[in-house]
N, CA, C and O atoms as a Tinker XYZ file with bonds, in Angstrom:
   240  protein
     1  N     49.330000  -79.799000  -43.549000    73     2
     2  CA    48.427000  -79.159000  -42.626000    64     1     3
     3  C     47.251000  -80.107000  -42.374000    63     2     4     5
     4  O     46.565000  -80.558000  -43.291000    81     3
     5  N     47.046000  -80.399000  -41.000000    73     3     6
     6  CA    45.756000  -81.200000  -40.490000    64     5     7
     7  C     44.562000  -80.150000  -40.637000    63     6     8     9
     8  O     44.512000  -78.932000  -40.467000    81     7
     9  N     43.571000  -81.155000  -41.040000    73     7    10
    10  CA    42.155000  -80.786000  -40.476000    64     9    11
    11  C     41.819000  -80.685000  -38.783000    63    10    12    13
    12  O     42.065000  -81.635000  -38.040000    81    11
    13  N     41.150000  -79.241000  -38.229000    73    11    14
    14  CA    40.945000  -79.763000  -37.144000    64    13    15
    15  C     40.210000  -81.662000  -36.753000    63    14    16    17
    16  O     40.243000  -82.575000  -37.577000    81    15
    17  N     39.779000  -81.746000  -35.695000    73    15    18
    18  CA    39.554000  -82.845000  -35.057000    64    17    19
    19  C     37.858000  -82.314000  -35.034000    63    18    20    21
    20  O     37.628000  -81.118000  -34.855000    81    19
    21  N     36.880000  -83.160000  -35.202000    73    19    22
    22  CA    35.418000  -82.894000  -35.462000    64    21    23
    23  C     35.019000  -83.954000  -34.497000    63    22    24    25
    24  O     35.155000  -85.152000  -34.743000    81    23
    25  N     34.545000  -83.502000  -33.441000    73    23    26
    26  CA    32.929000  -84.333000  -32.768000    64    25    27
    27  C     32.591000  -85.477000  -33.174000    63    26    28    29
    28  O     31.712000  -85.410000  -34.033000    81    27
    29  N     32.994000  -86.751000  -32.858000    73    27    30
    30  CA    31.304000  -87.144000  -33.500000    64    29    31
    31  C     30.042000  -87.141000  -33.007000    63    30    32    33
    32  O     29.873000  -86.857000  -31.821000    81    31
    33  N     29.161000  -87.398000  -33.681000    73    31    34
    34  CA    28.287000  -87.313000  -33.630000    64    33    35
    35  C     27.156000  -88.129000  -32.543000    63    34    36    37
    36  O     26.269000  -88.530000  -33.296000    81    35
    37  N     26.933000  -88.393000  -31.628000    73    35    38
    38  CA    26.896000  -89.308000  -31.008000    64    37    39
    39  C     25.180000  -90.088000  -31.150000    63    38    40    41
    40  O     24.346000  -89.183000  -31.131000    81    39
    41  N     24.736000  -91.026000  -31.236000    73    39    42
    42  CA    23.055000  -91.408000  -31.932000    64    41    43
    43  C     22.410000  -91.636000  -30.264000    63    42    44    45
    44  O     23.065000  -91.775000  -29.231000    81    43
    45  N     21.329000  -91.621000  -30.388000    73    43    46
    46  CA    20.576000  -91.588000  -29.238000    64    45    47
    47  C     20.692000  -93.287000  -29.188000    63    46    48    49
    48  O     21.499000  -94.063000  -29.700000    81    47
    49  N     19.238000  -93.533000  -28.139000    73    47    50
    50  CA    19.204000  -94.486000  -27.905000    64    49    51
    51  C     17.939000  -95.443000  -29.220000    63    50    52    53
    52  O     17.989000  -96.646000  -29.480000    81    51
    53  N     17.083000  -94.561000  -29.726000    73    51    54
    54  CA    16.127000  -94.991000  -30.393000    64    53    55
    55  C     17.108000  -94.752000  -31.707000    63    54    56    57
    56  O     16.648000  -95.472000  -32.594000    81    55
    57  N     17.995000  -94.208000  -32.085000    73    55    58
    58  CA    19.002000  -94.395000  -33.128000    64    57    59
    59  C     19.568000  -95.589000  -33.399000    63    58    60    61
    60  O     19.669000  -96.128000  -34.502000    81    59
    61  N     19.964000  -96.012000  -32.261000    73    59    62
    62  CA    20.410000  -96.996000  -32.042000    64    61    63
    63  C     20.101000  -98.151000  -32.665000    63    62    64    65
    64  O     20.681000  -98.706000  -33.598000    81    63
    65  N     19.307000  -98.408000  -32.173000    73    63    66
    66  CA    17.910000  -99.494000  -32.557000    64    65    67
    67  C     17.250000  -99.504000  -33.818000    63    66    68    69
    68  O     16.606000 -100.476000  -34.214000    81    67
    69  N     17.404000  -98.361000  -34.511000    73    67    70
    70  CA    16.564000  -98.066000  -36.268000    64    69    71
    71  C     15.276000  -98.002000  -36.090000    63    70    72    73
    72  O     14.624000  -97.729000  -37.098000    81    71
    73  N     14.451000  -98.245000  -34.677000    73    71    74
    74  CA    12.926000  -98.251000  -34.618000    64    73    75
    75  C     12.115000  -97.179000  -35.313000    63    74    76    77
    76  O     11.041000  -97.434000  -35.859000    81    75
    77  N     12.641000  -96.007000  -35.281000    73    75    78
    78  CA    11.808000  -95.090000  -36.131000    64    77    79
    79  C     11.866000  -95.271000  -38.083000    63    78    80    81
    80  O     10.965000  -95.089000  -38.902000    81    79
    81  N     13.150000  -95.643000  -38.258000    73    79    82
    82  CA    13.045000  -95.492000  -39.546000    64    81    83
    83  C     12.362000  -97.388000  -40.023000    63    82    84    85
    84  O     11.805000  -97.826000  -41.029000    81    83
    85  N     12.691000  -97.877000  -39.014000    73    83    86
    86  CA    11.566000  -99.062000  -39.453000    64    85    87
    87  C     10.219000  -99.038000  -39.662000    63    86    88    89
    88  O      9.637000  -99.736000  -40.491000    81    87
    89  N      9.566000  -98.017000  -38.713000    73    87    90
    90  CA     8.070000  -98.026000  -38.475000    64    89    91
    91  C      7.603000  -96.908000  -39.507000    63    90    92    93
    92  O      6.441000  -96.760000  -39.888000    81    91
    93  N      8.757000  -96.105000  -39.917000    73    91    94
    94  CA     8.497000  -95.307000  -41.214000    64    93    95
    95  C      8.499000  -96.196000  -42.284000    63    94    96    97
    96  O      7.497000  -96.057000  -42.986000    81    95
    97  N      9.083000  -96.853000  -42.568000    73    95    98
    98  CA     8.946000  -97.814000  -43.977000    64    97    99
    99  C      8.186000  -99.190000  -44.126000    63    98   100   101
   100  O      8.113000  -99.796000  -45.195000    81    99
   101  N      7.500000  -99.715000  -42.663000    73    99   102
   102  CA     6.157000 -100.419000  -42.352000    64   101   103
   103  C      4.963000  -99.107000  -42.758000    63   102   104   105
   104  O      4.066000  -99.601000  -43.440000    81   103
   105  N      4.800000  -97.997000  -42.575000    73   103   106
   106  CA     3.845000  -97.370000  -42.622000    64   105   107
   107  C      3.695000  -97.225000  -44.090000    63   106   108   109
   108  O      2.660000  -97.497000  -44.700000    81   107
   109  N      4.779000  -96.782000  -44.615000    73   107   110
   110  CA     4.756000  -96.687000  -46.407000    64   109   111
   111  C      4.287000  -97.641000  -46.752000    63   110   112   113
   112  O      3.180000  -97.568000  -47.286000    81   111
   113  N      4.952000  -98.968000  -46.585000    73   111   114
   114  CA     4.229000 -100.018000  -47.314000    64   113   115
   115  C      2.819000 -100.529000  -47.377000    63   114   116   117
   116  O      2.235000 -101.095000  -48.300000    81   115
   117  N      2.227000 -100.046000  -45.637000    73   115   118
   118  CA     0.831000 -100.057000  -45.609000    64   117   119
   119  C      0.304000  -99.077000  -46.262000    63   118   120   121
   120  O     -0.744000  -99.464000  -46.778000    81   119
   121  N      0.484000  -98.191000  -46.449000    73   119   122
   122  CA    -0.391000  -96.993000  -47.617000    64   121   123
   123  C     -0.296000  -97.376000  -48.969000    63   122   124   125
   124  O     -1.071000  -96.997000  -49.848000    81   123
   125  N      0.811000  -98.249000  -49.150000    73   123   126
   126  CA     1.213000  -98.283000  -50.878000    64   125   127
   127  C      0.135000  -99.512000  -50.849000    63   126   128   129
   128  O     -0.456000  -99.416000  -51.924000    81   127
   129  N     -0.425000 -100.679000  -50.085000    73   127   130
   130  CA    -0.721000 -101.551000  -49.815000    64   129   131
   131  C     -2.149000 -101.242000  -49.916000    63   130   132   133
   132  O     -2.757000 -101.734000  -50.867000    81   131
   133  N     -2.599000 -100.712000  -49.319000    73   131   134
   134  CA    -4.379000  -99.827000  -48.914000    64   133   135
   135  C     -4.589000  -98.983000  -50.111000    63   134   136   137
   136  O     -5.782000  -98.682000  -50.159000    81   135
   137  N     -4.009000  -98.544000  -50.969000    73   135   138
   138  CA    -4.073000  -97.572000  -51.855000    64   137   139
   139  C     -5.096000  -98.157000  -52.809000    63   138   140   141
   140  O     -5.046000  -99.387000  -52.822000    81   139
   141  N     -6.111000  -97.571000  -53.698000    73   139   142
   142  CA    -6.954000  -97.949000  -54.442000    64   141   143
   143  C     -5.848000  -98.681000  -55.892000    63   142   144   145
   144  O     -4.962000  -97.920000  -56.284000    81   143
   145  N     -5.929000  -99.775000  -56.441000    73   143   146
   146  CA    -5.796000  -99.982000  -57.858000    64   145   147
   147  C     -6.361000  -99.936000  -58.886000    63   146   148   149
   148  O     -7.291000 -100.665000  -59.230000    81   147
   149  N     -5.896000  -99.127000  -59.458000    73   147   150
   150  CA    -6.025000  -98.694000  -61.155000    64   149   151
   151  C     -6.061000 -100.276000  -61.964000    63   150   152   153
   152  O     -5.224000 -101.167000  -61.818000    81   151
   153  N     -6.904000 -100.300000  -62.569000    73   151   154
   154  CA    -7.034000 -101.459000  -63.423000    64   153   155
   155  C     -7.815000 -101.263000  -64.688000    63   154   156   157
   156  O     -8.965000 -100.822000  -64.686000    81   155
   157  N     -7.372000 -101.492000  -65.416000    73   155   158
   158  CA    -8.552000 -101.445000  -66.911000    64   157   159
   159  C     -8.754000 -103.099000  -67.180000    63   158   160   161
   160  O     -8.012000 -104.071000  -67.035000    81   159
   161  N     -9.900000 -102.949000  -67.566000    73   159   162
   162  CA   -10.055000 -104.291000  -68.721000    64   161   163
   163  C     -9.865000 -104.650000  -69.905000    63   162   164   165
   164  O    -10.751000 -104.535000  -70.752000    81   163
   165  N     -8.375000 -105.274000  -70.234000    73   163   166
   166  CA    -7.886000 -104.591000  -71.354000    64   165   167
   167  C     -8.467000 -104.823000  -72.652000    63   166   168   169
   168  O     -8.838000 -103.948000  -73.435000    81   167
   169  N     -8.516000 -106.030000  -72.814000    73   167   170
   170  CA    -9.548000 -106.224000  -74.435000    64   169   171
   171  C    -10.442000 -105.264000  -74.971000    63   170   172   173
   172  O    -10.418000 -104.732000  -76.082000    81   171
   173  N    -11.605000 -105.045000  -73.590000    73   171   174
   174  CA   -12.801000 -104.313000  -73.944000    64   173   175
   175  C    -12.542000 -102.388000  -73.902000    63   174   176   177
   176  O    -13.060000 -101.479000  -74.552000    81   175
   177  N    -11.296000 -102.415000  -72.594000    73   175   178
   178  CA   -11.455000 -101.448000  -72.802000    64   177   179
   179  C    -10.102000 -100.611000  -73.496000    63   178   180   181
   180  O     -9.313000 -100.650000  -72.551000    81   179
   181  N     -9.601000 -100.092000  -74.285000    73   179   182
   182  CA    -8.384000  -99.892000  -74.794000    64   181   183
   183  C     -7.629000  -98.238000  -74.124000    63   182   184   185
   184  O     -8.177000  -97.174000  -73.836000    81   183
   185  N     -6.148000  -98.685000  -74.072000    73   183   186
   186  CA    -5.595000  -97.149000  -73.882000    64   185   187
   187  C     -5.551000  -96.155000  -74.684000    63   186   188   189
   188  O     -4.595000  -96.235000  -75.455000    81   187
   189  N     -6.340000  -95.043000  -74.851000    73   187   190
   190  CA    -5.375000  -93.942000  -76.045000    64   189   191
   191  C     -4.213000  -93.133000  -74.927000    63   190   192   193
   192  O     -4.147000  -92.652000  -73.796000    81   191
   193  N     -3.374000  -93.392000  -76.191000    73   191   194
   194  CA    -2.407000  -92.765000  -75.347000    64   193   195
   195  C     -2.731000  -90.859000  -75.303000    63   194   196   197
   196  O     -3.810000  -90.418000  -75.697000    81   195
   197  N     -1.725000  -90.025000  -74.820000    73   195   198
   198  CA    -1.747000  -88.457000  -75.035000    64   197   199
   199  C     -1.137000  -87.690000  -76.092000    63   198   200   201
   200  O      0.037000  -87.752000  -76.457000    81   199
   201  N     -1.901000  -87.084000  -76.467000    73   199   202
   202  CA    -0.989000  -86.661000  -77.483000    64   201   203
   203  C      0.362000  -86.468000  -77.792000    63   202   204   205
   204  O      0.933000  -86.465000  -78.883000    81   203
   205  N      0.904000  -86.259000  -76.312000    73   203   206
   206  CA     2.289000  -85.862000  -76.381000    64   205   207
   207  C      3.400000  -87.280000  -75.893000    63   206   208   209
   208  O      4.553000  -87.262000  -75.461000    81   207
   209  N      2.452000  -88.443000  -76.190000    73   207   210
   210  CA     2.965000  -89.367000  -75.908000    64   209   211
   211  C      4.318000  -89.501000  -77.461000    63   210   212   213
   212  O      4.173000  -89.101000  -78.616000    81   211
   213  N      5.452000  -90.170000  -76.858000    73   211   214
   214  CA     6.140000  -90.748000  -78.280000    64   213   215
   215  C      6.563000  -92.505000  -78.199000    63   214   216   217
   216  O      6.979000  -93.011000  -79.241000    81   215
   217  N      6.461000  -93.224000  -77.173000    73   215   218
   218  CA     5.753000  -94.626000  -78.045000    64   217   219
   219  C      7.097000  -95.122000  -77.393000    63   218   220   221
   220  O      7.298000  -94.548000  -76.323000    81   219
   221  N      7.847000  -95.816000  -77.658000    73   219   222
   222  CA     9.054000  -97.183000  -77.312000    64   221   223
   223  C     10.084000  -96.327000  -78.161000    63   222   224   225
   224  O      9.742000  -95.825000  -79.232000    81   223
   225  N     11.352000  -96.183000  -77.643000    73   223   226
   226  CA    12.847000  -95.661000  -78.519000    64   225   227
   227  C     12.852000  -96.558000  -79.905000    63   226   228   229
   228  O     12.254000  -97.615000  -79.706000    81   227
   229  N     13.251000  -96.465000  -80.979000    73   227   230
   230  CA    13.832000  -96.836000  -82.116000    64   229   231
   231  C     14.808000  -96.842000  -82.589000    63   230   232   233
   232  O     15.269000  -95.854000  -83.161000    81   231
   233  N     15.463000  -98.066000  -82.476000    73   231   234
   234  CA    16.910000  -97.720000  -83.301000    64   233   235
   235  C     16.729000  -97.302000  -84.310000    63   234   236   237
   236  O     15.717000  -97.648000  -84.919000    81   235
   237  N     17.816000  -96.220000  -84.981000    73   235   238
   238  CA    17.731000  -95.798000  -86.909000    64   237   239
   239  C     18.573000  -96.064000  -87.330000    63   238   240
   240  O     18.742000  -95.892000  -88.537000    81   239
């Protein structure tokens, strides 16, 4: 027994081209880019971790 026969799907014209999902992932990178950085100074200033931190795996 066949599957009917399905449509395809047909892409526009700006589909075509990928222009939108390009200018979506230029825009991400400019926000990830502009975004403030987190920085400590590490010597002077140290991490405590959270309490509920548990540290690097261990082999036993």
């Amino acid at each position: 027994m066949h599957a009917p026969a399905q449509d395809k799907y047909q892409l526009t014209f700006w589909e075509k081209l990928y222009i939108p999902e390009i200018l979506k992932g230029m825009k991400l990178t400019l926000e990830q880019m502009l975004k403030k950085k987190e920085t400590r100074e590490y010597p002077e200033e140290k991490w405590i971790p959270p309490a509920s931190y548990r540290g690097a795996p261990v082999l036993v």
